[in-house]
PDB file of N, CA, C, O and CB in Angstrom:
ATOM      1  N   UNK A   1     123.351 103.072 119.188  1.00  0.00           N
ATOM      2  CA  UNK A   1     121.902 103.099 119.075  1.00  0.00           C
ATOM      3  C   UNK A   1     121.404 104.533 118.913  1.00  0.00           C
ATOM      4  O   UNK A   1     120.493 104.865 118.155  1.00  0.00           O
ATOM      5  CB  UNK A   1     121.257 102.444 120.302  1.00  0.00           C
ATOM      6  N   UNK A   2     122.213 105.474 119.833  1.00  0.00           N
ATOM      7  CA  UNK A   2     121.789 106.980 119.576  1.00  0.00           C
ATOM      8  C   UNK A   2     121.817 107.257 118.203  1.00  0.00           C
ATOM      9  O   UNK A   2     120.803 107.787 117.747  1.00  0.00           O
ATOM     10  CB  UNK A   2     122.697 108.029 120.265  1.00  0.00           C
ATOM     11  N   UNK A   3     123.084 106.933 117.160  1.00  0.00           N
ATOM     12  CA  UNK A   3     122.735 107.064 115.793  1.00  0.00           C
ATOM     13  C   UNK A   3     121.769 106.612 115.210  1.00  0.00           C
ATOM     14  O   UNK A   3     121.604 107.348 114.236  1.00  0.00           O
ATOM     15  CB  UNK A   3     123.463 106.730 115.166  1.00  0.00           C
ATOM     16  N   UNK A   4     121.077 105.897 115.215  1.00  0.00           N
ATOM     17  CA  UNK A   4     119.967 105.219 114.369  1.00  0.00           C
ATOM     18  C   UNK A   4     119.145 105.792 114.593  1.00  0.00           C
ATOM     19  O   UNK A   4     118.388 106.058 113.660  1.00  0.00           O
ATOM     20  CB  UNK A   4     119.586 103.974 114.463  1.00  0.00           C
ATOM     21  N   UNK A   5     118.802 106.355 116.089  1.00  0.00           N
ATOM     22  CA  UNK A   5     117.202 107.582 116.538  1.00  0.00           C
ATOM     23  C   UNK A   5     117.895 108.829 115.855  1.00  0.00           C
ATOM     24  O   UNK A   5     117.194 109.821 115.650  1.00  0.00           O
ATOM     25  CB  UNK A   5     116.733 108.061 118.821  1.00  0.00           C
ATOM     26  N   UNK A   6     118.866 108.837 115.590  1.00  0.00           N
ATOM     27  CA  UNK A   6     119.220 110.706 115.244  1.00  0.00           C
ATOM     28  C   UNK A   6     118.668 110.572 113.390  1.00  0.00           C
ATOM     29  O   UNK A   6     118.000 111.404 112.777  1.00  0.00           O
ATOM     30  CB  UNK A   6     121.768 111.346 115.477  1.00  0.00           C
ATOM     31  N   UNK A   7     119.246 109.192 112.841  1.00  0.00           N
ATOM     32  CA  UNK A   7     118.836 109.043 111.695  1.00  0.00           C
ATOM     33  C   UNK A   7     117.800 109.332 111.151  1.00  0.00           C
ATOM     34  O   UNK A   7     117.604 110.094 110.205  1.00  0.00           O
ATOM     35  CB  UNK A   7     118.923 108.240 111.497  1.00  0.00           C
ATOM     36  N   UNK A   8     116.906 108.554 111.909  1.00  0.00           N
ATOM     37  CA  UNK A   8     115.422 108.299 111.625  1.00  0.00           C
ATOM     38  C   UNK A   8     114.858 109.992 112.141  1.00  0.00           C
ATOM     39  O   UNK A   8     114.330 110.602 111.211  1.00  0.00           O
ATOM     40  CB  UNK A   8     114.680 106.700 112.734  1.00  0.00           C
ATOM     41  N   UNK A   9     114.902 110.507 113.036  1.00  0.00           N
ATOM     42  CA  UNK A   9     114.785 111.564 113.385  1.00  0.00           C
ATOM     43  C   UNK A   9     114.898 112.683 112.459  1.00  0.00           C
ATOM     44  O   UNK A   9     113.935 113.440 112.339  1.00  0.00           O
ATOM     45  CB  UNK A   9     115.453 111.599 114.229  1.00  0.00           C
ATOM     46  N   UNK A  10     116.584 112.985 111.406  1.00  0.00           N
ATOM     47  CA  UNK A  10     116.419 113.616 110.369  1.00  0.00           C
ATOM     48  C   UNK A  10     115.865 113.066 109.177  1.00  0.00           C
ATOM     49  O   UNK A  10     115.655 113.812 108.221  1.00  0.00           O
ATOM     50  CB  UNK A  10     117.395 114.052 110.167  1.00  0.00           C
ATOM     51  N   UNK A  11     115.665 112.138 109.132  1.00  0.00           N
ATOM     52  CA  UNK A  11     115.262 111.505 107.907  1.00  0.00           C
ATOM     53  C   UNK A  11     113.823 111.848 107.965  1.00  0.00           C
ATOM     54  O   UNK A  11     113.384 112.136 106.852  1.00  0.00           O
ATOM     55  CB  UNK A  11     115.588 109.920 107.790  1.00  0.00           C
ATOM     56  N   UNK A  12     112.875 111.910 109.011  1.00  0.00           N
ATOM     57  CA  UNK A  12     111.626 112.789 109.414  1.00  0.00           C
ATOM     58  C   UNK A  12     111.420 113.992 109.075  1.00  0.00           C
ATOM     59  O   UNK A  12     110.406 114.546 108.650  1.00  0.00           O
ATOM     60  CB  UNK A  12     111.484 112.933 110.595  1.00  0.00           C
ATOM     61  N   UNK A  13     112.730 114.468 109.349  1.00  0.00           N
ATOM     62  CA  UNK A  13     112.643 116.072 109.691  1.00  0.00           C
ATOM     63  C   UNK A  13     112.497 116.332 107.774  1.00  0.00           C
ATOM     64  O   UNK A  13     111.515 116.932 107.338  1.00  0.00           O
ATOM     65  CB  UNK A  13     114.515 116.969 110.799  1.00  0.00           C
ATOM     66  N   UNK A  14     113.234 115.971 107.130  1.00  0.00           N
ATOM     67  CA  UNK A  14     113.682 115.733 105.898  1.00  0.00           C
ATOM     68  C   UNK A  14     112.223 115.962 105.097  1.00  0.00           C
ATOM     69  O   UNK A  14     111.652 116.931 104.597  1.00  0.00           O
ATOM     70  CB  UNK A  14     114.449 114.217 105.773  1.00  0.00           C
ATOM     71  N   UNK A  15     111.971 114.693 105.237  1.00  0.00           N
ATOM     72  CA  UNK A  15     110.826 114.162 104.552  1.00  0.00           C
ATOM     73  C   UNK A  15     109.768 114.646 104.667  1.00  0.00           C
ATOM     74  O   UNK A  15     108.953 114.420 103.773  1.00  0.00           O
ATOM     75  CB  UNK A  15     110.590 113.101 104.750  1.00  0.00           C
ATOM     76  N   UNK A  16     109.401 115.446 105.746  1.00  0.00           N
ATOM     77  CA  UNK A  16     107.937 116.065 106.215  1.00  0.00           C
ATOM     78  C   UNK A  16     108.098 118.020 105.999  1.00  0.00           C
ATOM     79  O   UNK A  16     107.077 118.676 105.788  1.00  0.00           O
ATOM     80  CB  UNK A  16     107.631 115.500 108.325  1.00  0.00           C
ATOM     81  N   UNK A  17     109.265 118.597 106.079  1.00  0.00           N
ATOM     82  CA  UNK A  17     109.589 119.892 106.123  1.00  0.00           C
ATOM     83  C   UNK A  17     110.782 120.269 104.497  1.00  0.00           C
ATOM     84  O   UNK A  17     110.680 121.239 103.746  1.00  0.00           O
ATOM     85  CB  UNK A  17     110.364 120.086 107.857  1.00  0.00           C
ATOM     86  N   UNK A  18     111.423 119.549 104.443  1.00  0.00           N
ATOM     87  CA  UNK A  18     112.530 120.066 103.438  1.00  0.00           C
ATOM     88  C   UNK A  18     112.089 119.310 101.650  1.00  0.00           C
ATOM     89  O   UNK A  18     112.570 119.628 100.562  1.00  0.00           O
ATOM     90  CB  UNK A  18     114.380 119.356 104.189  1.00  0.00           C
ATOM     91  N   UNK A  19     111.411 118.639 101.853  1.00  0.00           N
ATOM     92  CA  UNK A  19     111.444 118.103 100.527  1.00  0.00           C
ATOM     93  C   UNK A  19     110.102 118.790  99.563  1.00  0.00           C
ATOM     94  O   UNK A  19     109.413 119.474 100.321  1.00  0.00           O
ATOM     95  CB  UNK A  19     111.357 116.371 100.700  1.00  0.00           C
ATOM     96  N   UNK A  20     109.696 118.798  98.513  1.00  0.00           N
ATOM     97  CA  UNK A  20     108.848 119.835  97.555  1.00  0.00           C
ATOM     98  C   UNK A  20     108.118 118.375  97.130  1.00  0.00           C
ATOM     99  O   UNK A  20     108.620 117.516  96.405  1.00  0.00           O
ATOM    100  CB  UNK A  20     109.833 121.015  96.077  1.00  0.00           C
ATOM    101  N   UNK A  21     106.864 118.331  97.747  1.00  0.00           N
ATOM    102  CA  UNK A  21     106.187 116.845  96.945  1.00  0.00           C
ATOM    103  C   UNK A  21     105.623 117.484  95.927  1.00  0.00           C
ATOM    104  O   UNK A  21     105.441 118.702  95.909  1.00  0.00           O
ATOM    105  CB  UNK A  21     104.927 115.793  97.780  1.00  0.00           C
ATOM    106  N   UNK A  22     105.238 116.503  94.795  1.00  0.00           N
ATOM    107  CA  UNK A  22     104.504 117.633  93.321  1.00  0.00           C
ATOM    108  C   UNK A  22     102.693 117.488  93.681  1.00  0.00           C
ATOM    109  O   UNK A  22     102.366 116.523  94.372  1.00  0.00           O
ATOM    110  CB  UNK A  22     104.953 116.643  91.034  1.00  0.00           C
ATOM    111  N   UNK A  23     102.077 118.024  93.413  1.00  0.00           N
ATOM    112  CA  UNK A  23     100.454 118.310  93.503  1.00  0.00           C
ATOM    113  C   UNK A  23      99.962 117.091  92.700  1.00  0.00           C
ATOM    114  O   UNK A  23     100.381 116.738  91.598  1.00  0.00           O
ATOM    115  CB  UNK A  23      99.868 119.917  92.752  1.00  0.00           C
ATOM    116  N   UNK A  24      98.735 116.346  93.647  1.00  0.00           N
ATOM    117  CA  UNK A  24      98.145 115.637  93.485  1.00  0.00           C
ATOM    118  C   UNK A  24      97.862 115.291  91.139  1.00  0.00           C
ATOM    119  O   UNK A  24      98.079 114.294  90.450  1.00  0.00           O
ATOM    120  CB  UNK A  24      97.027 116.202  94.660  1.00  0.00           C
ATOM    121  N   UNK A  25      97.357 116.628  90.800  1.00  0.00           N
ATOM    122  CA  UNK A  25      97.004 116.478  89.638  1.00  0.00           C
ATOM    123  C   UNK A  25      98.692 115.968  88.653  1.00  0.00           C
ATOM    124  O   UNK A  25      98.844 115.161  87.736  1.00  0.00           O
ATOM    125  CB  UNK A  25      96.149 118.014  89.258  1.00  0.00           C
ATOM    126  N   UNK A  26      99.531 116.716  89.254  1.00  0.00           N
ATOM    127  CA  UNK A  26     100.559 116.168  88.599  1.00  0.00           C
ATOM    128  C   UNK A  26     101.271 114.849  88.921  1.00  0.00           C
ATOM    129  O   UNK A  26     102.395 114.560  88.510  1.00  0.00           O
ATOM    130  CB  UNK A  26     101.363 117.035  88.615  1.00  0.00           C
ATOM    131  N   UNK A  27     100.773 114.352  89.425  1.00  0.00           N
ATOM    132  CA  UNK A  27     101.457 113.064  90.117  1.00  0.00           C
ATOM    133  C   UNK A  27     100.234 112.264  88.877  1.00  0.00           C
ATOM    134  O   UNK A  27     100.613 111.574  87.930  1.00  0.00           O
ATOM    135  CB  UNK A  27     101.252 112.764  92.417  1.00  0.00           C
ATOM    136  N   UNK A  28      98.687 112.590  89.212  1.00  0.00           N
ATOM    137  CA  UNK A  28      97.968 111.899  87.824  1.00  0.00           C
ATOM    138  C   UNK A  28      98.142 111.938  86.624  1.00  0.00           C
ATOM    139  O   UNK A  28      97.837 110.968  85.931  1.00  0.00           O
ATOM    140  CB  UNK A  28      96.950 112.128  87.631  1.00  0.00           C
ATOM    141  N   UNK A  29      98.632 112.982  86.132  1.00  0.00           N
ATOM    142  CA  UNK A  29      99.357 113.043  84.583  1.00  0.00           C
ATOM    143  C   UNK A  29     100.436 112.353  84.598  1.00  0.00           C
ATOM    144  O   UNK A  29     100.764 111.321  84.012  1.00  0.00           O
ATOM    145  CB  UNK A  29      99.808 114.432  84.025  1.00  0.00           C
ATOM    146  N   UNK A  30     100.874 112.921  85.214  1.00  0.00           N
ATOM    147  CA  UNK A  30     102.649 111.864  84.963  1.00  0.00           C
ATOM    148  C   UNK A  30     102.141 110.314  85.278  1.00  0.00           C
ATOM    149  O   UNK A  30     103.012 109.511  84.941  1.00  0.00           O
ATOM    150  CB  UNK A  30     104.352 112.353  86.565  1.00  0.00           C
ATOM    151  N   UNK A  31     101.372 109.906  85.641  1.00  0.00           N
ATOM    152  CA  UNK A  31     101.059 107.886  86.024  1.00  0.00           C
ATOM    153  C   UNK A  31     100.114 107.443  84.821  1.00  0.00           C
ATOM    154  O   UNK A  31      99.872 106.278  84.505  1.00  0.00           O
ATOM    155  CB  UNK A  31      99.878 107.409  87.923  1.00  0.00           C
ATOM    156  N   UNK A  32      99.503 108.888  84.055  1.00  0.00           N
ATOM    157  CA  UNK A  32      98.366 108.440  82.965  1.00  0.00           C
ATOM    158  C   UNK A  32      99.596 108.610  81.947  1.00  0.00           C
ATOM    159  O   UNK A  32      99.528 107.694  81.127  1.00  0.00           O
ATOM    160  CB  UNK A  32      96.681 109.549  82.688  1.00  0.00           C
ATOM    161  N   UNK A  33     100.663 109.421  81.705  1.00  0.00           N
ATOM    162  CA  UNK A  33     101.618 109.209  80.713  1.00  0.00           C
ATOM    163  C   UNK A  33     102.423 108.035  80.584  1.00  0.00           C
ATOM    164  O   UNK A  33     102.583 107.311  79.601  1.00  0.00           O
ATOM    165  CB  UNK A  33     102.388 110.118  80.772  1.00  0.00           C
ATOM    166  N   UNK A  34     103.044 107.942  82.070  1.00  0.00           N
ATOM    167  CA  UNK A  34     103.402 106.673  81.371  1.00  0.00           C
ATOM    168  C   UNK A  34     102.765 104.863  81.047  1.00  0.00           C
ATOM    169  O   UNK A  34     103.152 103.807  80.547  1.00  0.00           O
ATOM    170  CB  UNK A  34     104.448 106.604  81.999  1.00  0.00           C
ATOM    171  N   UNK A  35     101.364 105.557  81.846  1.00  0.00           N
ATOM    172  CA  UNK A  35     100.810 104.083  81.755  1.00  0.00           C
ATOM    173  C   UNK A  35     100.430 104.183  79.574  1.00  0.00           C
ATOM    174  O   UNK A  35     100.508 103.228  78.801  1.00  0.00           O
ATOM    175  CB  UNK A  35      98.823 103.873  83.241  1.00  0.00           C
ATOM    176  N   UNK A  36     100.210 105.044  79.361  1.00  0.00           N
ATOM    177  CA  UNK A  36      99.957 104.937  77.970  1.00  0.00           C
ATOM    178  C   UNK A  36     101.405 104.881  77.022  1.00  0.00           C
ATOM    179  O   UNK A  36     101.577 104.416  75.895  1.00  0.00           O
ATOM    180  CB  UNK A  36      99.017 106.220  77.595  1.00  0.00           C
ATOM    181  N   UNK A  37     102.233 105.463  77.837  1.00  0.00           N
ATOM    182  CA  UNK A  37     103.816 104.929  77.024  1.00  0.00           C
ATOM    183  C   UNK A  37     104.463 103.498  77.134  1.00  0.00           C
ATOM    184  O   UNK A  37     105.370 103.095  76.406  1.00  0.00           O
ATOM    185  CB  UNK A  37     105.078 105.806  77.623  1.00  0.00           C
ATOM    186  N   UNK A  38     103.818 102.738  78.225  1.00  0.00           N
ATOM    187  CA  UNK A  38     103.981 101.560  78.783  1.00  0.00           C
ATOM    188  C   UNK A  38     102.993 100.356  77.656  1.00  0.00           C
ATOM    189  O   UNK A  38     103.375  99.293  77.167  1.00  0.00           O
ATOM    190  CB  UNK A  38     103.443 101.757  80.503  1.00  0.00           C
ATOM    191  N   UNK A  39     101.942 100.902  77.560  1.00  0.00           N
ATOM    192  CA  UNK A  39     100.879 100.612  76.660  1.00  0.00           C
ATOM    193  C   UNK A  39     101.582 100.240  75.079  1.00  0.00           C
ATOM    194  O   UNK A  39     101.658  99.152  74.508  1.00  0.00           O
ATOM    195  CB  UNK A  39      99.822 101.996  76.654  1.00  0.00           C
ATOM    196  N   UNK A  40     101.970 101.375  74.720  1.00  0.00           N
ATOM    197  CA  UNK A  40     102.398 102.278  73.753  1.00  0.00           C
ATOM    198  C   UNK A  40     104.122 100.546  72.754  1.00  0.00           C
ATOM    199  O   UNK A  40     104.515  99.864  71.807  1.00  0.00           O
ATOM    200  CB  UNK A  40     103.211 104.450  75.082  1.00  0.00           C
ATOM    201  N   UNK A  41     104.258 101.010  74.174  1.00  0.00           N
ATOM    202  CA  UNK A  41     105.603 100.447  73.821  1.00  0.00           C
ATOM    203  C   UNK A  41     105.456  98.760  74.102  1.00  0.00           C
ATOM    204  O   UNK A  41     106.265  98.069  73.483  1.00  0.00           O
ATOM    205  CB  UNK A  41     106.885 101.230  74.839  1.00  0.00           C
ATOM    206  N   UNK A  42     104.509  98.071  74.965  1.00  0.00           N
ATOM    207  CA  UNK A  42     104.308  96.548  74.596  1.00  0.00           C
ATOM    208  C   UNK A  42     103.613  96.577  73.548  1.00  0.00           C
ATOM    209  O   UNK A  42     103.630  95.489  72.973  1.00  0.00           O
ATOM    210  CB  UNK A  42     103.633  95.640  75.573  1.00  0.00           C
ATOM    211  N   UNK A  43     102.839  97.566  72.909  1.00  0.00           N
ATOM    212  CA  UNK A  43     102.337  96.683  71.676  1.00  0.00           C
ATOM    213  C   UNK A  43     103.031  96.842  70.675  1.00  0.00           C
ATOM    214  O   UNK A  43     102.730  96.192  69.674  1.00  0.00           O
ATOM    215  CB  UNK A  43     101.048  96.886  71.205  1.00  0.00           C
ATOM    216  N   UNK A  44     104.506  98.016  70.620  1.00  0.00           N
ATOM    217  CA  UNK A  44     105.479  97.807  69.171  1.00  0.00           C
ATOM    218  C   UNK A  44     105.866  96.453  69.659  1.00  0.00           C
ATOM    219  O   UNK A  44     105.874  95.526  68.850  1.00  0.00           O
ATOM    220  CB  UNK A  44     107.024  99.024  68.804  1.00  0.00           C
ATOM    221  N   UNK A  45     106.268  96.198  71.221  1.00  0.00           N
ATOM    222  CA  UNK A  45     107.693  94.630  71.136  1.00  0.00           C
ATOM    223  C   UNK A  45     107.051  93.984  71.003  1.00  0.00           C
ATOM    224  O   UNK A  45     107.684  93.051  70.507  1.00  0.00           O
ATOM    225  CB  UNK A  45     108.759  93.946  72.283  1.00  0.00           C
ATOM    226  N   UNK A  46     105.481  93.535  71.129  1.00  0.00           N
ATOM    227  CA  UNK A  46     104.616  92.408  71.062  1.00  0.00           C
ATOM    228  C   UNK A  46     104.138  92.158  69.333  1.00  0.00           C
ATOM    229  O   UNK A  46     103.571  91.161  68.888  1.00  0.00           O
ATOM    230  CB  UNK A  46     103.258  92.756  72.147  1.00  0.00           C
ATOM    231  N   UNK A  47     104.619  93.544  68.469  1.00  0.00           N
ATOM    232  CA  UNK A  47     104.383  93.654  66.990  1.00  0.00           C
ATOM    233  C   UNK A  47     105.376  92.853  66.125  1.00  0.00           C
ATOM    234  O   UNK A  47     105.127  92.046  65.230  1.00  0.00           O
ATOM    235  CB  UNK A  47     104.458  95.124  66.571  1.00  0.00           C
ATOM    236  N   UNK A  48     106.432  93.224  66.555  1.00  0.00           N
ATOM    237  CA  UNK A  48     107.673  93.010  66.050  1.00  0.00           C
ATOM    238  C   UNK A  48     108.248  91.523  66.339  1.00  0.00           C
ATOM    239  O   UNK A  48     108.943  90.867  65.563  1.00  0.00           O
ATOM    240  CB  UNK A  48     108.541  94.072  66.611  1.00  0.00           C
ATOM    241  N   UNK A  49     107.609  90.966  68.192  1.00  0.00           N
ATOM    242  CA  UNK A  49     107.656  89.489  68.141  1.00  0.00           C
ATOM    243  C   UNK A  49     107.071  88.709  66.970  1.00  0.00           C
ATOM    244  O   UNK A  49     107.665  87.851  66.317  1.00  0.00           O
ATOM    245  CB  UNK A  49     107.016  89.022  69.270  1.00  0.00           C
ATOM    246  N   UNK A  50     105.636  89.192  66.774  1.00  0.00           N
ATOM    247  CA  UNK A  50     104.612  88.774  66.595  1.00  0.00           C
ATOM    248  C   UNK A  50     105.453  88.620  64.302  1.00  0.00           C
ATOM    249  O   UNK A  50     105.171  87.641  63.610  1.00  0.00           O
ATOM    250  CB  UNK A  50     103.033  90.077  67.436  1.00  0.00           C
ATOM    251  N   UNK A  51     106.007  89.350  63.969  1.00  0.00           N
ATOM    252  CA  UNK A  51     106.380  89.501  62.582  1.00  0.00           C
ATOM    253  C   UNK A  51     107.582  88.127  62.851  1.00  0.00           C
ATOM    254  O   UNK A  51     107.509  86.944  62.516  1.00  0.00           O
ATOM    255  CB  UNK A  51     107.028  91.359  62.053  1.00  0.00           C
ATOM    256  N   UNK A  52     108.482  88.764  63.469  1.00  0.00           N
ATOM    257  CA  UNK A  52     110.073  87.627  63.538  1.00  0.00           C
ATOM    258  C   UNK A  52     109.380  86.001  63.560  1.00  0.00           C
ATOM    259  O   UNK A  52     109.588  85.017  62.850  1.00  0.00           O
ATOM    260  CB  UNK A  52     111.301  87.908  65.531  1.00  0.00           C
ATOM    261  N   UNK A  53     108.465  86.249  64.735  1.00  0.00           N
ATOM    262  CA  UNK A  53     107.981  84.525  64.784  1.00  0.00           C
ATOM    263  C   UNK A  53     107.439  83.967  63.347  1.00  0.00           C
ATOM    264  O   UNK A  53     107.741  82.875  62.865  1.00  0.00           O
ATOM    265  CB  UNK A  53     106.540  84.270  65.977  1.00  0.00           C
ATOM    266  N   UNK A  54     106.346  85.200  62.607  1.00  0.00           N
ATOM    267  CA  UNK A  54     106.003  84.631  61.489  1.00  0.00           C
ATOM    268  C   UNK A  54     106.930  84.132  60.857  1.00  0.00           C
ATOM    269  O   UNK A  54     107.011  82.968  60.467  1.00  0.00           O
ATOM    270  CB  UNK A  54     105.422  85.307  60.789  1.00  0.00           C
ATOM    271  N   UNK A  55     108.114  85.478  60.638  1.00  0.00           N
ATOM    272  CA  UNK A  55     109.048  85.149  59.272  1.00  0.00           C
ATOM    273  C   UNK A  55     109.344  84.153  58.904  1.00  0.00           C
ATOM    274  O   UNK A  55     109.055  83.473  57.919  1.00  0.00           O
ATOM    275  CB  UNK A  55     110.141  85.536  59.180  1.00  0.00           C
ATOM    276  N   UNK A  56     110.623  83.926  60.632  1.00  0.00           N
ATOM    277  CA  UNK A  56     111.115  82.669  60.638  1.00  0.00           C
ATOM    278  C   UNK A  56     110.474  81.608  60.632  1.00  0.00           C
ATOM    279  O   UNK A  56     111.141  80.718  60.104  1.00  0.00           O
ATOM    280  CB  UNK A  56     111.732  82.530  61.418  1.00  0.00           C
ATOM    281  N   UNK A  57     109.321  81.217  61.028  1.00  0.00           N
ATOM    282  CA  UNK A  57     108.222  79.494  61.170  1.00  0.00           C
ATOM    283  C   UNK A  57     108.190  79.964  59.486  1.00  0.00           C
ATOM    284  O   UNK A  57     108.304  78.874  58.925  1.00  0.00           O
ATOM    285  CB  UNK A  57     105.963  79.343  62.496  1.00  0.00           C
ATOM    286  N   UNK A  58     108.093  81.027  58.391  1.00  0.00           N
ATOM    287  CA  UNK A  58     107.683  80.717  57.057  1.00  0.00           C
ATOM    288  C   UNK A  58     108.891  80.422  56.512  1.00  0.00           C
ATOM    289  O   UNK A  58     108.859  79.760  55.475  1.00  0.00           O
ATOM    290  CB  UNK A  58     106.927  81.769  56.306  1.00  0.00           C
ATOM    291  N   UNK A  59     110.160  80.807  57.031  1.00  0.00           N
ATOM    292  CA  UNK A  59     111.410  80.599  56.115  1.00  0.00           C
ATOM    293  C   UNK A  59     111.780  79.053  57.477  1.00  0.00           C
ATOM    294  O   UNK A  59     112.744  79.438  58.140  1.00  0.00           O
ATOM    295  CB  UNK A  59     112.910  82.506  55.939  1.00  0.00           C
ATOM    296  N   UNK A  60     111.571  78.394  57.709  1.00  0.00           N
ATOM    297  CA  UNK A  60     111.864  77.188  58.090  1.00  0.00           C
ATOM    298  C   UNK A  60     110.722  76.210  58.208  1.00  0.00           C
ATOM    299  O   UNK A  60     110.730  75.310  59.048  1.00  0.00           O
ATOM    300  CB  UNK A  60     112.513  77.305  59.212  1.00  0.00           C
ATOM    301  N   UNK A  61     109.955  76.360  57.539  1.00  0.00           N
ATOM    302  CA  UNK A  61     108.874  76.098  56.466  1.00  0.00           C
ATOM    303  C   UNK A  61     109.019  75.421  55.496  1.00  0.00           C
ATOM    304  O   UNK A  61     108.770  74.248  55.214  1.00  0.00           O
ATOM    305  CB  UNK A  61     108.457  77.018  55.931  1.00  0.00           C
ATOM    306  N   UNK A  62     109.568  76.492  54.852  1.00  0.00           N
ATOM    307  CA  UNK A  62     110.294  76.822  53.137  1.00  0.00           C
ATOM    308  C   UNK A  62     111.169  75.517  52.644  1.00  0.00           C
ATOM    309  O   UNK A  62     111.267  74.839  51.621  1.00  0.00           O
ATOM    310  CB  UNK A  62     111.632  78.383  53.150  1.00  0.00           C
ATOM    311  N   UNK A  63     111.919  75.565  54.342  1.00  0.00           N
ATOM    312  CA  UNK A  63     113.233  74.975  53.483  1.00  0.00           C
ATOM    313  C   UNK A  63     113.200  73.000  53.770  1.00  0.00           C
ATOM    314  O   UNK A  63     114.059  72.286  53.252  1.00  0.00           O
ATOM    315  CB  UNK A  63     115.086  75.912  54.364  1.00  0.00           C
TER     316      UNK A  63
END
């Protein structure tokens, strides 16, 4: 049980003194980048669904 308080204990010590958090403004750029790369990138796979479904319903259509 003493291990698990020593754990949690450095894992404190860790987290509150040794680690470099990044500044508020950069934590907002980096969440506005990728929410617009996230953006970005469902509307190519939602483009490219959106063509294949045509093709194929016109070439089994066709035949």
């Amino acid at each position: 049980m003493n291990n698990v308080i020593q754990f949690f204990k450095d894992s404190w010590h860790e987290i509150t003194s040794e680690v470099t958090w990044p500044e508020w403004s950069s934590l907002q750029s980096s969440a506005t980048l990728v929410l617009v790369a996230s953006i970005i990138f469902a509307l190519v796979v939602g483009g490219i669904d959106f063509i294949i479904t045509n093709a194929l319903e016109f070439l089994l259509e066709s035949i």
